[in-house]
C-alpha positions as a printed NumPy array, in Angstrom:
array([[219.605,  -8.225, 108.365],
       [218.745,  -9.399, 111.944],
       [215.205,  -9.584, 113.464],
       [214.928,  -7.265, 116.537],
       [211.604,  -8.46 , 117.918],
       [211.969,  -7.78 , 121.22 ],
       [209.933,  -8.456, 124.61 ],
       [207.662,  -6.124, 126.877],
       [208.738,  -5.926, 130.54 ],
       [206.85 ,  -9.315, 131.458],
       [205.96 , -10.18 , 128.14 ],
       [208.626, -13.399, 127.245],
       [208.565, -14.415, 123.429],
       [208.151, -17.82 , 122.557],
       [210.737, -19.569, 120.674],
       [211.591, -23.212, 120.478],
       [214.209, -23.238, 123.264],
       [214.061, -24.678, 126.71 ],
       [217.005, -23.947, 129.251],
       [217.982, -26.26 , 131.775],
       [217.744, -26.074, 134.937],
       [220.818, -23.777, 136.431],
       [223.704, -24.957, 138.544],
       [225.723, -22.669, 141.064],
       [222.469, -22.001, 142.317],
       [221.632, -20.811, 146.045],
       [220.469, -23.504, 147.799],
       [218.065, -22.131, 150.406],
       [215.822, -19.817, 148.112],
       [214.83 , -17.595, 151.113],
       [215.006, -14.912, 148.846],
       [216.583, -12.413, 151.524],
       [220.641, -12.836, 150.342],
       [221.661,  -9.353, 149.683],
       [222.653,  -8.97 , 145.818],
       [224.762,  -6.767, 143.913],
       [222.841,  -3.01 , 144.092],
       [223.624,   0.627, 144.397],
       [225.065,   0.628, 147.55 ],
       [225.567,  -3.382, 147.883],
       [229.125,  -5.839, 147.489],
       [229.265,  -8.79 , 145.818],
       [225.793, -11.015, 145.866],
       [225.915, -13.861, 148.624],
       [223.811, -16.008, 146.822],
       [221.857, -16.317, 143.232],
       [218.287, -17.035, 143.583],
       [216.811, -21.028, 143.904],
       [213.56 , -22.422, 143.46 ],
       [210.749, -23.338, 146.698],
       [211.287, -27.196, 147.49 ],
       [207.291, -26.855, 148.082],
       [204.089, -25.192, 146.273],
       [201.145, -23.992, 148.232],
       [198.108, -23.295, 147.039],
       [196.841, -19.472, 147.033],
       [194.381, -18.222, 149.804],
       [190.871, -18.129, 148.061],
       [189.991, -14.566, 148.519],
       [186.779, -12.025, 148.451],
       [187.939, -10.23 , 145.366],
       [189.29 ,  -6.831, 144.358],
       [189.457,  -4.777, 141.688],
       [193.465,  -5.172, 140.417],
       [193.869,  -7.103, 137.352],
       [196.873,  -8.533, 138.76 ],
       [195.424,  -9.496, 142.247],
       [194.523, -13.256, 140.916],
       [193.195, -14.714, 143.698],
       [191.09 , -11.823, 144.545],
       [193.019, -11.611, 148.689],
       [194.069,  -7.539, 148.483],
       [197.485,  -8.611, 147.589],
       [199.255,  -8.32 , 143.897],
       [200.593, -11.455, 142.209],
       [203.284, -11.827, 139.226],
       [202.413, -13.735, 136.146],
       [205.686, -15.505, 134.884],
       [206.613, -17.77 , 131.775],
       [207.988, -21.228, 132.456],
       [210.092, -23.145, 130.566],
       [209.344, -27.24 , 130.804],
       [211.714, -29.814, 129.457],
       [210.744, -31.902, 126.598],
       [210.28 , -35.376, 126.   ],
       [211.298, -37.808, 123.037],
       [207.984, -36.415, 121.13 ],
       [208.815, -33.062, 121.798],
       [212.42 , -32.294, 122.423],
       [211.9  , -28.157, 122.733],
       [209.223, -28.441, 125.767],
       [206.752, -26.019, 126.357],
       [206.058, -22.792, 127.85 ],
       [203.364, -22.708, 130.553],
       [201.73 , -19.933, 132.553],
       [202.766, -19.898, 136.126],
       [201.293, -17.412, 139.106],
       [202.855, -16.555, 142.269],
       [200.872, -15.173, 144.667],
       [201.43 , -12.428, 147.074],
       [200.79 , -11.868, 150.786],
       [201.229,  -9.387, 153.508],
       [204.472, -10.052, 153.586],
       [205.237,  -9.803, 150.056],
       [205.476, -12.248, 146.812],
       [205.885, -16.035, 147.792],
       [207.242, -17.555, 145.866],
       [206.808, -20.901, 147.369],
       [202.518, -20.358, 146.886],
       [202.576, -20.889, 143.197],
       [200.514, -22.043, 140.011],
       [201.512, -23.562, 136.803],
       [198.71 , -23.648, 133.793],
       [199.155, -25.401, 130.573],
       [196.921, -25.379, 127.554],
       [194.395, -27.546, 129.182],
       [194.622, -26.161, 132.432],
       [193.508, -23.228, 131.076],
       [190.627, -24.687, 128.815],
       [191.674, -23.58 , 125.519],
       [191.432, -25.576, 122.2  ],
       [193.936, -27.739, 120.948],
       [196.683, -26.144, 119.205],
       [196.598, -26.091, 115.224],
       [198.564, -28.468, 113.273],
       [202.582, -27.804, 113.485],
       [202.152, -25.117, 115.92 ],
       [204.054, -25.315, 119.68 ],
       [203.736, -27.978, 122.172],
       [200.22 , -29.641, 123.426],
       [200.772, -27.33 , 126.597],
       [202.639, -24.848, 125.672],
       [200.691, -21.269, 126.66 ],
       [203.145, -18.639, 125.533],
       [203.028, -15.625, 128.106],
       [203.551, -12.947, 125.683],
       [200.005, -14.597, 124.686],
       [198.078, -13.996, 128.1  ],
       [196.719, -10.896, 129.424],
       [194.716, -10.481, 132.917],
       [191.319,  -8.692, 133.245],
       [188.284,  -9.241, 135.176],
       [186.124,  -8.952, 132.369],
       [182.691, -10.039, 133.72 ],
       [183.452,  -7.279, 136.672],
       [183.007, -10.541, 139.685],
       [186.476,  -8.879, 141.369],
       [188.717, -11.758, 140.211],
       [190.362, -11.412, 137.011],
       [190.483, -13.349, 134.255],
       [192.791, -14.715, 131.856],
       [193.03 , -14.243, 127.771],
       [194.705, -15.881, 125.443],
       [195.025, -15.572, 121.945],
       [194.777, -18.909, 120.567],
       [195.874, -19.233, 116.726],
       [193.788, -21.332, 114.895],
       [193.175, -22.85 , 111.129],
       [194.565, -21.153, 108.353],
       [192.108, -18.584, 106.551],
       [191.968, -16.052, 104.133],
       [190.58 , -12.558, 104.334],
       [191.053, -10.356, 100.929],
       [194.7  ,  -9.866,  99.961],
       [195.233, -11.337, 103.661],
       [196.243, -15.094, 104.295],
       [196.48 , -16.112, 107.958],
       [195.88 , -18.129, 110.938],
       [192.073, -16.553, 112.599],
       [193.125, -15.713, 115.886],
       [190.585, -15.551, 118.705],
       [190.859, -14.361, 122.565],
       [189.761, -16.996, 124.526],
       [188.43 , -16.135, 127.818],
       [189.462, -18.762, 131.077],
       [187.111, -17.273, 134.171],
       [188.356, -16.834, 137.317],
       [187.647, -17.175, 140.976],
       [189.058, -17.379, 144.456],
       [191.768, -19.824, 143.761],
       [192.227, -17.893, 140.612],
       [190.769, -19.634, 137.025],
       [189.637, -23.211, 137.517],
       [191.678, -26.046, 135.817],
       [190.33 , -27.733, 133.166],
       [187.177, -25.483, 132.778],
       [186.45 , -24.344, 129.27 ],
       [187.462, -21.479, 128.008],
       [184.818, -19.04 , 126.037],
       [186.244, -16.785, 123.019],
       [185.18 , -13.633, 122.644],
       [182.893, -12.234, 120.509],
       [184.463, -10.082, 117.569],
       [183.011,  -7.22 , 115.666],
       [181.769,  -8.254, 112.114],
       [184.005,  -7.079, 110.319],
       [186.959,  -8.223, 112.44 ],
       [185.797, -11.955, 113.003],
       [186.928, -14.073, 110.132],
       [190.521, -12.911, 110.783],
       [190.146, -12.425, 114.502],
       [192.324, -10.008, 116.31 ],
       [196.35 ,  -9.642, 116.87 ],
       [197.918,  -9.359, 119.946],
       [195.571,  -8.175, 122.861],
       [195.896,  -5.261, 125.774],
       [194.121,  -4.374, 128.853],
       [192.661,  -1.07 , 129.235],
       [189.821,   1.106, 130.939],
       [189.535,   3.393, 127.979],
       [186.795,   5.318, 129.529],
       [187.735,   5.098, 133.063],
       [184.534,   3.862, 133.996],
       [185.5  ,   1.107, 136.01 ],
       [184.948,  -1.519, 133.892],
       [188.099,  -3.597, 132.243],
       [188.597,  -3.636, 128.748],
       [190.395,  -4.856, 125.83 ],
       [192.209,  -3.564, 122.786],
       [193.627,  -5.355, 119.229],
       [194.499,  -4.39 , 115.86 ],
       [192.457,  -6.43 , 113.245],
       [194.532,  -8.903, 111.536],
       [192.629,  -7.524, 108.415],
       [194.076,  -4.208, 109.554],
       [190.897,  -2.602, 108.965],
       [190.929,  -0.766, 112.513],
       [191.523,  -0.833, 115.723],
       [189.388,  -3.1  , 117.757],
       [188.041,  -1.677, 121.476],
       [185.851,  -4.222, 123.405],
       [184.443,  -2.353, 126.112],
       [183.288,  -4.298, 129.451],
       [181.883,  -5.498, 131.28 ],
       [181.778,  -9.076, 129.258],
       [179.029, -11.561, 129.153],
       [179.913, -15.188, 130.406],
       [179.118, -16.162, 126.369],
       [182.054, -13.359, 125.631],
       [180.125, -10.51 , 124.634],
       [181.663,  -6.983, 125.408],
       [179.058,  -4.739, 126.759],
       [180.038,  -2.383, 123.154],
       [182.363,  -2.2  , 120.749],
       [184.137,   0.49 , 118.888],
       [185.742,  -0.002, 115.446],
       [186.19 ,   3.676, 115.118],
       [189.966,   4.607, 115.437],
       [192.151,   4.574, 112.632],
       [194.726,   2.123, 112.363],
       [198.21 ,   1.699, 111.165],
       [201.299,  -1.296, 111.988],
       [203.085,  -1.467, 115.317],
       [202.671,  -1.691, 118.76 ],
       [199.74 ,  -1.308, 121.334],
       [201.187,   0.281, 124.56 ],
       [198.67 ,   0.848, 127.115],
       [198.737,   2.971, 130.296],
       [198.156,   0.524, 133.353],
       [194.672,   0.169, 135.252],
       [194.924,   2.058, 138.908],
       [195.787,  -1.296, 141.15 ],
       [193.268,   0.239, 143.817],
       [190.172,   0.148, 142.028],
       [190.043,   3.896, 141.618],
       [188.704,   4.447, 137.854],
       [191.277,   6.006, 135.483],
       [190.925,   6.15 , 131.688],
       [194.263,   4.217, 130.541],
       [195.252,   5.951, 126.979],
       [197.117,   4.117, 124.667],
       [200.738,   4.615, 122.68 ],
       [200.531,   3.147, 119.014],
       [204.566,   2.462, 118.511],
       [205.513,   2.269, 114.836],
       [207.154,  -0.664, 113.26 ],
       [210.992,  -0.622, 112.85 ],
       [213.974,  -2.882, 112.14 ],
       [215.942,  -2.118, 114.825],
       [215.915,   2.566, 114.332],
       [214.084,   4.071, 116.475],
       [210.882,   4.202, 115.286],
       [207.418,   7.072, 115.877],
       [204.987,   6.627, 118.311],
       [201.373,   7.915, 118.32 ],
       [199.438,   8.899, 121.992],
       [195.898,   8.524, 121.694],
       [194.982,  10.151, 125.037],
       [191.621,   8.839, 126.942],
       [188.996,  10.706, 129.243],
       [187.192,   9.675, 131.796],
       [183.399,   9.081, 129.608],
       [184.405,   9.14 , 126.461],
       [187.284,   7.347, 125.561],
       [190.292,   7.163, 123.292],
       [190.473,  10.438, 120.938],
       [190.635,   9.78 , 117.32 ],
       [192.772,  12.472, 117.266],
       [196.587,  11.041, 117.829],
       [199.449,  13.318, 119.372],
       [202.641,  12.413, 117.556],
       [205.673,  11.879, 119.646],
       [209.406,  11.759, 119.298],
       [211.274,   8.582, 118.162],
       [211.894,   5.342, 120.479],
       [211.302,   2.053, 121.52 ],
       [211.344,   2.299, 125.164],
       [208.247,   3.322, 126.561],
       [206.504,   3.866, 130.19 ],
       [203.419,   5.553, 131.424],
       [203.497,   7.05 , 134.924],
       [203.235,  10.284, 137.32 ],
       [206.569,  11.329, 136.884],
       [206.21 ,  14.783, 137.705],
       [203.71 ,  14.216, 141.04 ],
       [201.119,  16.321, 139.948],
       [198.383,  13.392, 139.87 ],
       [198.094,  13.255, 136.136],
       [199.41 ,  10.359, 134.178],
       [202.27 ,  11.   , 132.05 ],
       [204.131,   9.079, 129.282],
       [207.983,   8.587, 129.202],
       [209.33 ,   7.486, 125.287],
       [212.681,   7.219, 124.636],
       [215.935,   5.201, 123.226],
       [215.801,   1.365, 124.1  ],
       [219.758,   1.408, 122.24 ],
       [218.568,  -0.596, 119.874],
       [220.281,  -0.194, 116.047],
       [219.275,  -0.464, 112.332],
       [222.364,  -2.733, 111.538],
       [222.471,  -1.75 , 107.466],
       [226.042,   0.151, 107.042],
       [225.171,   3.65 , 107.576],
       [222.354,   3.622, 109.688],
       [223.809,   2.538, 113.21 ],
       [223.318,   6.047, 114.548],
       [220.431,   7.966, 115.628],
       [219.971,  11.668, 115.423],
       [221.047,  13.77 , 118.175],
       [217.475,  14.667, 119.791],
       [217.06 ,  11.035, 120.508],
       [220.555,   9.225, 120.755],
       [221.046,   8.484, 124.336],
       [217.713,  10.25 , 126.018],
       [214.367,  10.046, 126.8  ],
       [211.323,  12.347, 126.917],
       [208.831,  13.15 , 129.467],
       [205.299,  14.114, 128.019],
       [203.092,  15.643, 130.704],
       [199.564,  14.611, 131.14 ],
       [199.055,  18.558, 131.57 ],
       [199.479,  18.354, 127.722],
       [203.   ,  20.958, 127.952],
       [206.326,  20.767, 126.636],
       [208.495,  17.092, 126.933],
       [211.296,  17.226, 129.264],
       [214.105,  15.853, 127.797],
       [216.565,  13.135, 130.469],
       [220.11 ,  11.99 , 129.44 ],
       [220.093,   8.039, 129.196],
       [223.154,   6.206, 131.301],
       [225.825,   6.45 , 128.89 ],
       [226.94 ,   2.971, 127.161],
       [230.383,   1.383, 128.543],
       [232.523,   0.8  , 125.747],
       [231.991,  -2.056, 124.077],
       [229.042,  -3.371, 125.446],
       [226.806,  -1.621, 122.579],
       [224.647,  -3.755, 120.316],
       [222.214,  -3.899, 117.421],
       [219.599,  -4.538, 119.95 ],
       [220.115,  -2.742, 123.257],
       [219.586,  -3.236, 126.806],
       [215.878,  -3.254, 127.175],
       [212.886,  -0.772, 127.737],
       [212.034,   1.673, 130.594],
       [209.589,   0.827, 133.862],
       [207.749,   2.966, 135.758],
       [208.243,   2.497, 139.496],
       [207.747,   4.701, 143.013],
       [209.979,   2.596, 144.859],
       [209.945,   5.23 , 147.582],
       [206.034,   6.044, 147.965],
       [206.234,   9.539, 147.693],
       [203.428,   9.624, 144.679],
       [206.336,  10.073, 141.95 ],
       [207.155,   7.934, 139.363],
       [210.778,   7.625, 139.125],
       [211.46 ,   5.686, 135.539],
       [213.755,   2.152, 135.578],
       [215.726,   2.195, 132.697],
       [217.507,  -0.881, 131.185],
       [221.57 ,  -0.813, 131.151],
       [224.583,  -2.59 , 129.887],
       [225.148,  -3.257, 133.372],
       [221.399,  -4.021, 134.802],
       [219.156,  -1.343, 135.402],
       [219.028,   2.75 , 136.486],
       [216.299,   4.301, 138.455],
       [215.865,   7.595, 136.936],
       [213.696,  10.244, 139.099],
       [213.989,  13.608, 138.503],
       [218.013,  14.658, 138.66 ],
       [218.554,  11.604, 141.123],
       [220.079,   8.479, 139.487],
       [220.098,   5.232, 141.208],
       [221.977,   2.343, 140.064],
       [219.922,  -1.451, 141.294],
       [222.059,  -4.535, 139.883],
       [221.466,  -8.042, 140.313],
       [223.658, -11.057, 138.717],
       [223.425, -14.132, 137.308],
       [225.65 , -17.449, 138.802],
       [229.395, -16.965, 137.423],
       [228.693, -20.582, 135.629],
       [225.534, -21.921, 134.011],
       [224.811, -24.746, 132.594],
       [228.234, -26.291, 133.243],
       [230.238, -23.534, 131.445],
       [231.098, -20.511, 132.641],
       [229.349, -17.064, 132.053],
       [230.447, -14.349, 130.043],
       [230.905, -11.007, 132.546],
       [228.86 ,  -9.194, 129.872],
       [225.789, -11.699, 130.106],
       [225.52 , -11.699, 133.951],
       [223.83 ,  -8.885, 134.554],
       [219.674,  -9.186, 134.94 ],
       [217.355,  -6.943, 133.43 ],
       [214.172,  -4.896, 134.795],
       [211.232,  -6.299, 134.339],
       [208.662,  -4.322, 136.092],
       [207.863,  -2.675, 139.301],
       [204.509,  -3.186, 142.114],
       [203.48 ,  -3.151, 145.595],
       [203.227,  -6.747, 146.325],
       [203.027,  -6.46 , 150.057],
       [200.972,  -2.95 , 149.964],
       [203.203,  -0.589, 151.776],
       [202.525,   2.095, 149.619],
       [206.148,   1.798, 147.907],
       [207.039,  -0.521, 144.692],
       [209.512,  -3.277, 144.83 ],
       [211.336,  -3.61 , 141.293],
       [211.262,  -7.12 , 139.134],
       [214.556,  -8.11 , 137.716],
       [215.095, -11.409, 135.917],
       [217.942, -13.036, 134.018],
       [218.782, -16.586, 132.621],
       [221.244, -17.887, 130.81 ],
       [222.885, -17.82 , 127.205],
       [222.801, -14.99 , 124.793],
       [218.968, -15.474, 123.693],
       [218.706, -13.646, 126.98 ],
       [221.592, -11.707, 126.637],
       [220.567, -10.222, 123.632],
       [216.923, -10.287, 123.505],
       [215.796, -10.771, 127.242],
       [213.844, -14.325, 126.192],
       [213.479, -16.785, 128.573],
       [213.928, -15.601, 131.482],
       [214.562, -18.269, 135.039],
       [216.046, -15.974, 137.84 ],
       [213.666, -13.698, 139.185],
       [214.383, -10.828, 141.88 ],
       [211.995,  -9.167, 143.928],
       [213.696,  -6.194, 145.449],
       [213.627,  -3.994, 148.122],
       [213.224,  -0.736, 146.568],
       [216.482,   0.498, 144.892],
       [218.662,  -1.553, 148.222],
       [220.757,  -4.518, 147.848],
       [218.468,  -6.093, 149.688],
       [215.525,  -8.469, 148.03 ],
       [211.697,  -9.442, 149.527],
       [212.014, -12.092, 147.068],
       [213.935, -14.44 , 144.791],
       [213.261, -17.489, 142.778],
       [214.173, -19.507, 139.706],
       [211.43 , -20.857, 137.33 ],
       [213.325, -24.112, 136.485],
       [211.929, -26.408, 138.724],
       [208.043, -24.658, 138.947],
       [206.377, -27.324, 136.95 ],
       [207.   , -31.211, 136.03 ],
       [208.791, -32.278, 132.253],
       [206.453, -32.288, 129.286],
       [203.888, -34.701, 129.504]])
């Protein structure tokens, strides 16, 4: 049977692959070449990378996680792929930041953070390269509340056992940050865990404000799966969370977690447990949150899927969560179907607490279909009218679903990589999220694509990114990855 372990929408896995650097790429990287879209021709041009690298305006701080440099203006965490050397032939993956102005994301003001940029241990014995930092790894928060967030990264360490449980204790490591965004080469702190999560540590960690009280916090599952760990801030420089709660049941999957309000404005953020599968669609459980007291105990149980996005999608100021059918397959003869309630739809749960509205996905061309689908959904108000419309991933690129409107936004990869040519099927990017990066009021979508069928298939390692404007052919910004930071040192 295959492994369908598939990425977030800027969450990259890490696998021991590098891709080289493209050819057939655009030259001049301006980043305004009209592409392939709804109402767009044929692209002009594929997307190159800045000849230069700025660094970002220190600013005053703010309160959006994403807004690194603390200037008012949203920036895009991104993995990058660096090319080995003799001692490490597979390369690394590294952090990199680029920054956004008034005008938009610039891709030419930049960062790139290793391991030791970032201050974190070394890695354990046999584990990825001295610098690699995967991205999936990496979440931003201002923890310690100073109005520039910080980054934290689960570091895997030693080898230890727990019970029945044998694994390697991972730890959140904490790098601080300031106006130029988190200081190279200062050490990181990890944070403090809960008793009777700490000789374990934590799996993968989310971002939340579970209580809506301002204050950014952070969620795991205990690698001892004995609960569900909440680390309320705001956090101590030593890495102490002003409380924690071990209090909410726990089972395997997924964290999916509603996003923090960009502006500051305190929201509780609820979170969507998704249940492990092998490719089916699998249950998901909403555990909504309140505004003072946090997460219920008591989940909501939801229809099958893997796609996922929470948003306003009905206007009506409440925060609503979208589940539905990523495409993906169990690939076991006689379980390549799903039933009919969730083949080829998705389902609208209103934060009113009513009845799901049920949306007809874009309809698969023939044979495109595989085991693992297109990809998951986005929330996005590319228009600013205070609606979420929801940007769902297609054999063909991407659909903005809002309401009964249906709005196709393609971008494409070069017609030959890496000195062959590219499959038809495997040019097409994927959606991988949605902001306001030059604060308009309206999102610009995130495509990205690279080459090869780990991309194809999965969406790894991604090198072309698009920055568009709104559901147009047109794009703010566009960039390649490959030549963001030096080889592998």
């Amino acid at each position: 049977m295959k492994s369908r372990t598939g990425p977030s929408a800027l969450a990259v896995c890490a696998v021991c692959v590098v891709l080289a650097p493209l050819t057939g790429c655009g030259s001049g990287g301006t980043g305004h070449e009209p592409s392939p879209s709804g109402g767009g021709g044929s692209a002009v041009g594929v997307p190159g990378a800045p000849a230069e690298s700025r660094a970002p305006t220190p600013g005053k701080g703010s309160k959006d996680p994403d807004d690194i440099n603390g200037d008012g203006h949203r920036d895009l965490v991104v993995p990058v792929f660096v090319s080995g050397e003799p001692d490490n032939p597979h390369g690394d993956e590294r952090v990199g930041v680029v920054y956004g102005s008034a005008k938009g994301l610039d891709p030419s003001t930049r960062t790139v953070y290793g391991r030791r940029d970032l201050g974190l241990p070394d890695p354990a014995e046999g584990s990825a390269g001295r610098e690699s930092v995967a991205t999936d790894g990496v979440v931003t928060a201002d923890l310690d509340g100073d109005g520039f967030p910080d980054f934290v990264t689960t570091v895997a360490g030693e080898r230890v056992e727990d019970g029945q449980i044998s694994a390697a204790r991972t730890v959140p490591y904490v790098t601080w940050g300031g106006p130029g965004g988190p200081t190279a080469g200062a050490g990181a702190t990890p944070v403090r865990l809960p008793q009777s999560a700490s000789k374990l540590g934590l799996e993968s960690v989310v971002r939340g404000d579970f209580d809506g009280d301002g204050h950014h916090d952070l969620a795991a599952p205990a690698q001892n799966h004995s609960s569900l760990v909440l680390l309320y801030g705001p956090f101590t420089r030593s890495g102490a969370p002003a409380r924690t709660d071990t209090g909410l049941p726990l089972s395997e999957g997924q964290l999916v977690v509603d996003a923090i309000d960009p502006s500051g404005k305190p929201r509780a953020t609820s979170l969507l447990l998704h249940g492990m599968s092998d490719g089916e669609q699998s249950g998901n459980t909403l555990y909504p949150a309140r505004r003072g007291t946090g997460l219920s105990a008591n989940g909501r149980r939801l229809r099958l899927g893997n796609a996922h996005a929470f948003g306003d999608f009905d206007g009506d100021g409440l925060r609503d969560v979208a589940v539905g059918d990523d495409g993906g397959r169990n690939d076991e003869p006689g379980y390549e179907t799903e039933a009919p309630d969730v083949d080829g739809s998705l389902a609208v749960y209103p934060g009113s607490g009513g009845a799901p509205v049920t949306y007809r996905l874009p309809e698969v061309p023939k044979g495109a279909g595989t085991d693992y689908g297109p990809g998951g959904f986005v929330a996005a108000d590319p228009d600013g009218d205070g609606r979420d419309g929801i940007l769902v991933a297609t054999y063909e690129g991407a659909t903005l679903i809002d309401g009964d409107e249906r709005t196709p936004v393609l971008r494409e990869g070069p017609a030959r990589a890496d000195g062959r040519k590219t499959p038809a099927k495997w040019r097409h990017a994927r959606p991988a999220g949605a902001a306001d990066f030059d604060g308009d009021g309206k999102d610009e979508l995130i495509l990205h694509w690279a080459s090869g069928t780990l991309f194809g298939l999965y969406g790894e390692h991604p090198t072309h990114w698009w920055i568009t404007d709104g559901t147009t052919s047109r794009d703010t910004a566009s960039f390649t990855t490959t030549g963001f930071a030096p080889r592998a040192s």
